[in-house]
C-alpha positions as semicolon CSV with decimal commas, in nm:
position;residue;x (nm);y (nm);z (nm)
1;X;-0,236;4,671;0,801
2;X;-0,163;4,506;0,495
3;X;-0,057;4,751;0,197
4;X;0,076;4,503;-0,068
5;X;0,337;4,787;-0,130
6;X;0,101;5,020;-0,219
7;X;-0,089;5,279;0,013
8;X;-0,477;5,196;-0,022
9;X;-0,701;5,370;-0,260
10;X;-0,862;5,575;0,071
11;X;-0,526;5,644;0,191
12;X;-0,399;5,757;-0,198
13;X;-0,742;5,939;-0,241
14;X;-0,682;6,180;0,075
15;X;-0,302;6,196;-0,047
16;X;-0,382;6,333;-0,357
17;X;-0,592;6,612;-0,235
18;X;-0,377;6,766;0,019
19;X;-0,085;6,772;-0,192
20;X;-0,019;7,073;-0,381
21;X;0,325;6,905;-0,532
22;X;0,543;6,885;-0,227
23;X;0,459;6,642;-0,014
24;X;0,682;6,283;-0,059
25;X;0,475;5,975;-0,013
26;X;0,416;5,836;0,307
27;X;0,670;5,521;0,380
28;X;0,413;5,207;0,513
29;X;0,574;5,294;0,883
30;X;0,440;5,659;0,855
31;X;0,088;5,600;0,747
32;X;0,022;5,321;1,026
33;X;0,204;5,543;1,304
34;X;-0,074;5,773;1,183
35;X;-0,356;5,576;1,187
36;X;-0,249;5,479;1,517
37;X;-0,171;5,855;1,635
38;X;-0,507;5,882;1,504
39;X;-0,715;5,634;1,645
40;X;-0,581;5,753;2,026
41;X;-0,711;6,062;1,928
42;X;-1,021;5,981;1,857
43;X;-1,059;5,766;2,185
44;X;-0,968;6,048;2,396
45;X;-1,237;6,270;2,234
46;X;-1,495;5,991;2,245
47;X;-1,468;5,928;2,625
48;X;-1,591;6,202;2,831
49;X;-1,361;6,075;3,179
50;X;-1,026;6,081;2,921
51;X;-1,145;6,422;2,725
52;X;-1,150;6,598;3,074
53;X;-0,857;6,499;3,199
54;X;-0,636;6,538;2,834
55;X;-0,794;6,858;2,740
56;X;-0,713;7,090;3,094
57;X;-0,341;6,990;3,109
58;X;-0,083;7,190;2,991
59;X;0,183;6,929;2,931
60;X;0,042;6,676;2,727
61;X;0,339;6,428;2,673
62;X;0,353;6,414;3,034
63;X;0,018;6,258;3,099
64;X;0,100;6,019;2,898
């Protein structure tokens, strides 16, 4: 991702309405770690095979 030192409008947009005055901006690291967080996320809950075997286990970290 390229942020020309500056977070995108989308990413500034969603920053600005969850923060109620205490939350510190996101360094570039952060956000992408995010993203990325949050694109694994959504490929576990997209795949049936990966959703069945994440969802049952009780020690997530582990099955990774």
């Amino acid at each position: 991702m390229d942020f020309n030192d500056v977070m995108p409008y989308a990413a500034w947009t969603f920053f600005d309405s969850v923060n109620r005055g205490g939350l510190k901006t996101p360094t570039e690291f952060v956000f992408t770690l995010t993203v990325h967080c949050w694109r694994v996320y959504e490929e576990i809950l997209a795949k049936s095979d990966l959703k069945s075997q994440f969802l049952p286990t009780e020690n997530h970290s582990v099955l990774f």
